[in-house]
TIVOMI-878363 format. One record per residue (C-alpha): residue number from 0; x negated, y, z negated. Coordinates in nm, 2 decimals, padded with zeros to 4 digits. Layout:
% residues N
<nuba k="NUM" x="X" y="Y" z="Z"/>
...
***
This chain:
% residues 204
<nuba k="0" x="-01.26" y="-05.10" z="04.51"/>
<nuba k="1" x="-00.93" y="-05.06" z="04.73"/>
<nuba k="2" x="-00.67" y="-05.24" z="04.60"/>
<nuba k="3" x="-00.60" y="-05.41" z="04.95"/>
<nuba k="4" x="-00.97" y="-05.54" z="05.04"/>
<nuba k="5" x="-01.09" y="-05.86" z="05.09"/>
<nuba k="6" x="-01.28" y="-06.08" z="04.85"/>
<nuba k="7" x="-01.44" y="-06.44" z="04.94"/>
<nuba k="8" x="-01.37" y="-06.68" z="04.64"/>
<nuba k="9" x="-01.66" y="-06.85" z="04.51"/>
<nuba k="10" x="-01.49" y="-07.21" z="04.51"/>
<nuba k="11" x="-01.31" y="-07.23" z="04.87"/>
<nuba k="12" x="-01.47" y="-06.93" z="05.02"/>
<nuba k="13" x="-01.15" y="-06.77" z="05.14"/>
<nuba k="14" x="-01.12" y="-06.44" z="05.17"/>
<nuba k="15" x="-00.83" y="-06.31" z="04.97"/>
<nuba k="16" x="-00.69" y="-05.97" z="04.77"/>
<nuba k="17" x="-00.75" y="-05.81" z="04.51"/>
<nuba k="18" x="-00.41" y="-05.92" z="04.36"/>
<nuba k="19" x="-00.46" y="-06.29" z="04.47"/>
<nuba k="20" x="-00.83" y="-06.37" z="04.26"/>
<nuba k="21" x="-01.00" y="-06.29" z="03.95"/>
<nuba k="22" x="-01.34" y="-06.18" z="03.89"/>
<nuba k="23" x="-01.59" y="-06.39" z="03.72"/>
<nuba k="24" x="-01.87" y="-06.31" z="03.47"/>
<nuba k="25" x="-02.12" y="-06.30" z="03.74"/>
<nuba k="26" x="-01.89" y="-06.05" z="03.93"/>
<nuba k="27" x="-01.76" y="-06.25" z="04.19"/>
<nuba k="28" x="-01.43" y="-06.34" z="04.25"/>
<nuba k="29" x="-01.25" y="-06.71" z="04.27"/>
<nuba k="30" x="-00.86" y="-06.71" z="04.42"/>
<nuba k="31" x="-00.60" y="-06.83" z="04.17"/>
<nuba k="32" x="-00.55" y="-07.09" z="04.37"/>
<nuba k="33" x="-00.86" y="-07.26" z="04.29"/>
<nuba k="34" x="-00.81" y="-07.12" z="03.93"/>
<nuba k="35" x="-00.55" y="-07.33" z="03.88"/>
<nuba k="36" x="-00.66" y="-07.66" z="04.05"/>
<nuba k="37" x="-00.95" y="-07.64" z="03.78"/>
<nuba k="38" x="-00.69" y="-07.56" z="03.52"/>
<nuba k="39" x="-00.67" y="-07.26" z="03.46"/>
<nuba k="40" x="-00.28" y="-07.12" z="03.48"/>
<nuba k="41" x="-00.29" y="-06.79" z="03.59"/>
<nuba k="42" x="-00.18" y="-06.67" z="03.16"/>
<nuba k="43" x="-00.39" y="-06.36" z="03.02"/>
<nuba k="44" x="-00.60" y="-06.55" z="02.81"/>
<nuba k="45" x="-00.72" y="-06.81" z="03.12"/>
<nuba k="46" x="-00.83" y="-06.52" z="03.31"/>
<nuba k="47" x="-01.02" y="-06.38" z="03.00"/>
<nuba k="48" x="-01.16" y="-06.74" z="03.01"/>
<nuba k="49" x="-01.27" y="-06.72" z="03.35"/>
<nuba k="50" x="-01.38" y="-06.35" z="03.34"/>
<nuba k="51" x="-01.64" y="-06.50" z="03.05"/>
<nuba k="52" x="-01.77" y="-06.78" z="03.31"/>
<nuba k="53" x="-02.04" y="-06.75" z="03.53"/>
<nuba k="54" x="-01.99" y="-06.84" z="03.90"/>
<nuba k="55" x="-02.26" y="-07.17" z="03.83"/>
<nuba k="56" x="-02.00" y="-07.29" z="03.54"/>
<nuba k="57" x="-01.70" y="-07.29" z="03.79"/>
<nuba k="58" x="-01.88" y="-07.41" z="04.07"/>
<nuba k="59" x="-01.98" y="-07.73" z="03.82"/>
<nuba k="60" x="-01.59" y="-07.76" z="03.72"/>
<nuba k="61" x="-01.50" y="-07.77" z="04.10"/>
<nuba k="62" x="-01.76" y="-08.05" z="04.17"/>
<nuba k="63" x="-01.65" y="-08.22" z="03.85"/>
<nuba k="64" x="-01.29" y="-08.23" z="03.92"/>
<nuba k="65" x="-01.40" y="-08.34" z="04.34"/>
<nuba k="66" x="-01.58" y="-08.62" z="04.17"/>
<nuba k="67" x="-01.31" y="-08.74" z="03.93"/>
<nuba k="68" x="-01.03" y="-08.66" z="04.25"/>
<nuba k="69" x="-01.27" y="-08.90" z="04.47"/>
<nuba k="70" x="-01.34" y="-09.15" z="04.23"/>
<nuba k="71" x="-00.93" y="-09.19" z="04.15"/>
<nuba k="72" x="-00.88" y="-09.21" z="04.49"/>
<nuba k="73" x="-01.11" y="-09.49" z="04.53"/>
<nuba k="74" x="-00.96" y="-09.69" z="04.24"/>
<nuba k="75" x="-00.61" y="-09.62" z="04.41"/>
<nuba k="76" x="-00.79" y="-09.74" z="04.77"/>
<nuba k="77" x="-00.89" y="-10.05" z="04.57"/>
<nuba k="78" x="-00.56" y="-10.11" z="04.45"/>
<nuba k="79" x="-00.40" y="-10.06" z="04.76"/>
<nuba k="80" x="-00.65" y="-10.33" z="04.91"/>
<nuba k="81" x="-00.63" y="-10.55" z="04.61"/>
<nuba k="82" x="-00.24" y="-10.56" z="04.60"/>
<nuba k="83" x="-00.16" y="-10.58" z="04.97"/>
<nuba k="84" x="-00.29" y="-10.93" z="05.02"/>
<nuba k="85" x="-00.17" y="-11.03" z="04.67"/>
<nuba k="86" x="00.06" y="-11.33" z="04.64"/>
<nuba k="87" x="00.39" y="-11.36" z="04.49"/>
<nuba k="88" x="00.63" y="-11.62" z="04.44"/>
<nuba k="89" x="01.00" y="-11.70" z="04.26"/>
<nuba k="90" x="00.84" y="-12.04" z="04.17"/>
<nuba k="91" x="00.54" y="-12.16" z="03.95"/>
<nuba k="92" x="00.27" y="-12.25" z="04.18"/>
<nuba k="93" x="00.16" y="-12.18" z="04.57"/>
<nuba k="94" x="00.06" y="-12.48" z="04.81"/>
<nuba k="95" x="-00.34" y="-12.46" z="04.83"/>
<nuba k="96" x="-00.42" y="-12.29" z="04.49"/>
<nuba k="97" x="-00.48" y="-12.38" z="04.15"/>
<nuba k="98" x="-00.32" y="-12.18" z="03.85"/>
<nuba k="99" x="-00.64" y="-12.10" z="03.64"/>
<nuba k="100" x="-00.49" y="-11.87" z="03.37"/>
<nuba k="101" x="-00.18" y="-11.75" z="03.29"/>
<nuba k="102" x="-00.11" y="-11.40" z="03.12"/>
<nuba k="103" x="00.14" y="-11.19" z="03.05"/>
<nuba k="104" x="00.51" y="-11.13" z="03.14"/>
<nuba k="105" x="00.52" y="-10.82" z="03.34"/>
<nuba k="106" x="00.81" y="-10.62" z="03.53"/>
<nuba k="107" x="00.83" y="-10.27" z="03.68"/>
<nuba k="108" x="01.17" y="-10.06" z="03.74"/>
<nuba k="109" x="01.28" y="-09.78" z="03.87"/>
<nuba k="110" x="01.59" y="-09.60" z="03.96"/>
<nuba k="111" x="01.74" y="-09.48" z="04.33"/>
<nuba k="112" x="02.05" y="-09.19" z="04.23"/>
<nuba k="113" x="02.28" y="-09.09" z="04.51"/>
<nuba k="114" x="02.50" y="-08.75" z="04.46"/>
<nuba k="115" x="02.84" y="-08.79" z="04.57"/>
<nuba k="116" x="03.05" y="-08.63" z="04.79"/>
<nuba k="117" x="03.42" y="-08.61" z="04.82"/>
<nuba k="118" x="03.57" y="-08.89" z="04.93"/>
<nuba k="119" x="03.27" y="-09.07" z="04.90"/>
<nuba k="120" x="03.52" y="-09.40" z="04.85"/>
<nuba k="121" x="03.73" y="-09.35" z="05.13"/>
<nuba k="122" x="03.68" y="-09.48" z="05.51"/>
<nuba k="123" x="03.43" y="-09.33" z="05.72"/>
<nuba k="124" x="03.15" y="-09.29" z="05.47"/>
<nuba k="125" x="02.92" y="-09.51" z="05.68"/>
<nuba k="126" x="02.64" y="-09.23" z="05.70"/>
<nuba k="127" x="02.62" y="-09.25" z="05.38"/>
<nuba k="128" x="02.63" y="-09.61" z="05.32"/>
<nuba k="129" x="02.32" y="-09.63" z="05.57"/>
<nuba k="130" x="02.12" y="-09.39" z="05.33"/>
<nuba k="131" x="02.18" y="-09.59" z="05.03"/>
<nuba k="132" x="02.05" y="-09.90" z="05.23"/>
<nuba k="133" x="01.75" y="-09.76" z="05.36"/>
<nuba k="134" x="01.66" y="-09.59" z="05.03"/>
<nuba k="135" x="01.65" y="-09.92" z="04.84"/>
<nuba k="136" x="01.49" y="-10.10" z="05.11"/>
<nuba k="137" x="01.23" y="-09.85" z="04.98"/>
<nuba k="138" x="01.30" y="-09.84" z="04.62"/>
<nuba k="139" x="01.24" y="-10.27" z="04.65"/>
<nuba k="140" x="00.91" y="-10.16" z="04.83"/>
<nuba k="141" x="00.79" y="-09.91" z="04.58"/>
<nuba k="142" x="00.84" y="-10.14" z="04.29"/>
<nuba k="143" x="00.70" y="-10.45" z="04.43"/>
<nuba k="144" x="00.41" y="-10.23" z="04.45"/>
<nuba k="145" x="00.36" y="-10.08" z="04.12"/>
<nuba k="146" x="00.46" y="-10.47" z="03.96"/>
<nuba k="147" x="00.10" y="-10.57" z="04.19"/>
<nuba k="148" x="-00.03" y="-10.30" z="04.07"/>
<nuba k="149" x="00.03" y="-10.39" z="03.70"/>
<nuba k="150" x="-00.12" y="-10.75" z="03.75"/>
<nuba k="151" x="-00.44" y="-10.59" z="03.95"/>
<nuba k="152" x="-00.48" y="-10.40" z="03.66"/>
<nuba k="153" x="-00.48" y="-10.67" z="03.39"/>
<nuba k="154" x="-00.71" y="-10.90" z="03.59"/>
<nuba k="155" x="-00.47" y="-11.10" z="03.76"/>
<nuba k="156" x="-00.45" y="-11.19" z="04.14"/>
<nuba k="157" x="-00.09" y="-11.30" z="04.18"/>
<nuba k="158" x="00.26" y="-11.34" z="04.03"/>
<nuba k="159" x="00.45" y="-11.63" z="03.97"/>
<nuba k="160" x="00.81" y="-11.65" z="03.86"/>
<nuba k="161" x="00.91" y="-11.32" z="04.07"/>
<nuba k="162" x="01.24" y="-11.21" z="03.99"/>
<nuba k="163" x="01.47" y="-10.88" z="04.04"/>
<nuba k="164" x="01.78" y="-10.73" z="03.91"/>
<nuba k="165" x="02.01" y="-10.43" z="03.99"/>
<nuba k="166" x="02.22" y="-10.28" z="03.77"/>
<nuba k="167" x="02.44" y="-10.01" z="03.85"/>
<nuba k="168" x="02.59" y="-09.67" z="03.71"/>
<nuba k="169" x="02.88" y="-09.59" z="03.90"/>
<nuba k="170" x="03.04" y="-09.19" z="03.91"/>
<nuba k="171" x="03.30" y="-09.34" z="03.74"/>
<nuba k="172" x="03.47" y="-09.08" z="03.42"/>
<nuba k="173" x="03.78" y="-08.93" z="03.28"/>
<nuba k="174" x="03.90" y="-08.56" z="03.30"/>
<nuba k="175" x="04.04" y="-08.41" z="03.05"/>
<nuba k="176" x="04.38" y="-08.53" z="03.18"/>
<nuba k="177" x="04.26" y="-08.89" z="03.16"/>
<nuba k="178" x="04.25" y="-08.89" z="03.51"/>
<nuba k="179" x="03.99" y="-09.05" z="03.76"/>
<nuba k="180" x="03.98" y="-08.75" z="04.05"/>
<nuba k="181" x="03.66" y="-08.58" z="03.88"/>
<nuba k="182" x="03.46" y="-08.91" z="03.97"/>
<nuba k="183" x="03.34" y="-08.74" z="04.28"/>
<nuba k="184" x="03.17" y="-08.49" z="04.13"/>
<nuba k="185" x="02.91" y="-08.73" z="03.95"/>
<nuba k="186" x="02.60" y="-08.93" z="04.08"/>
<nuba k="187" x="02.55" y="-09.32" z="04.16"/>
<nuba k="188" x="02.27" y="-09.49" z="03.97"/>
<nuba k="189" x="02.11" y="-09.81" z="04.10"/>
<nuba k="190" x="01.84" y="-09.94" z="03.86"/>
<nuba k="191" x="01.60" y="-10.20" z="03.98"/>
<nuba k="192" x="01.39" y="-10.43" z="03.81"/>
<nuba k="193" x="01.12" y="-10.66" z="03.90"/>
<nuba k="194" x="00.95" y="-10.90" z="03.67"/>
<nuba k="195" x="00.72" y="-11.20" z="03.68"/>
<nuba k="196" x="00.42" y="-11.34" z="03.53"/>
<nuba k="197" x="00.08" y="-11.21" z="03.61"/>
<nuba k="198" x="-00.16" y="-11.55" z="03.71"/>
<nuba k="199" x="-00.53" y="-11.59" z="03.85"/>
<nuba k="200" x="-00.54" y="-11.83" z="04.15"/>
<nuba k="201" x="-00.82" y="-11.99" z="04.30"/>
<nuba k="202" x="-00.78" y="-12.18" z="04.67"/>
<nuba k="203" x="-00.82" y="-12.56" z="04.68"/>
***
């Protein structure tokens, strides 16, 4: 066969090169694309592997691995649905529900880092300053999230006692000369914590 023709791959029916699939047992040919979505890495012994399957086996993986894709997008559609309506509070009860159980403490965290730049502590910096606030606007976002997420998936419907923290890592050091000029050359950590305890509520 030319080097340069045109195969279809079994899996996303594609056309592709020669040097772009592999063939199957059943002398077909599946992309390496699709090789390595169903986990194969594109080594010497994988495409033995494949080479050894028949186009029937693969075809199985791929609808195996749709099924499990759709079926963790559904839990993460049920999560989303679950969490967005989910009530929090900083205090112990909410006006209209009844605390029915109480479980565990739970927090979530993550961590925002900003590279500096020269002079990133001197006057006119404000671009900068505006990128910081808008990424922990999100960083606040995205761990309020997962912290739902955690109670969701112990059984719980809300979160009393909601608190937060930051704690900061400044591009603060010494050079060899004991000096502080090589400060500008590190990265800025903000960490951020949220915790609370995970509660069932019922409405009055």
């Amino acid at each position: 066969m030319p080097l340069f023709s045109k195969d279809s791959c079994i899996i996303c029916t594609e056309e592709k090169g020669k040097l772009s699939t592999t063939p199957t047992g059943s002398g077909s040919r599946i992309c390496l694309e699709c090789a390595t979505t169903l986990g194969f890495e594109t080594t010497a012994a994988n495409i033995t592997t494949i080479g050894s399957m028949s186009d029937d086996e693969l075809l199985n993986l791929s609808k195996q691995g749709e099924e499990m894709e759709e079926a963790r997008k559904e839990s993460e559609r049920e999560r989303n649905r679950a969490t967005s309506g989910m009530l929090v509070t900083s205090g112990f009860n909410f006006d209209g529900y009844t605390v029915t159980k109480y479980g565990p403490h739970i927090a979530s965290d993550d961590v925002y880092k900003e590279e500096m730049r020269p002079g990133f502590w001197s006057v006119g910096q404000s671009d900068q300053d505006e990128n910081i606030s808008i990424a922990l606007t999100e960083l606040r976002r995205k761990t309020l999230l997962e912290l739902k997420g955690k109670a969701h998936e112990l059984g719980y419907n809300a979160i009393t006692g909601l608190d937060f923290s930051y704690t900061t890592l400044g591009p603060f050091n010494t050079n060899a000369h004991h000096g502080s000029d090589a400060r500008n050359n590190l990265a800025y950590y903000i960490f951020l914590t949220y915790k609370g305890n995970a509660v069932v509520i019922e409405k009055n």
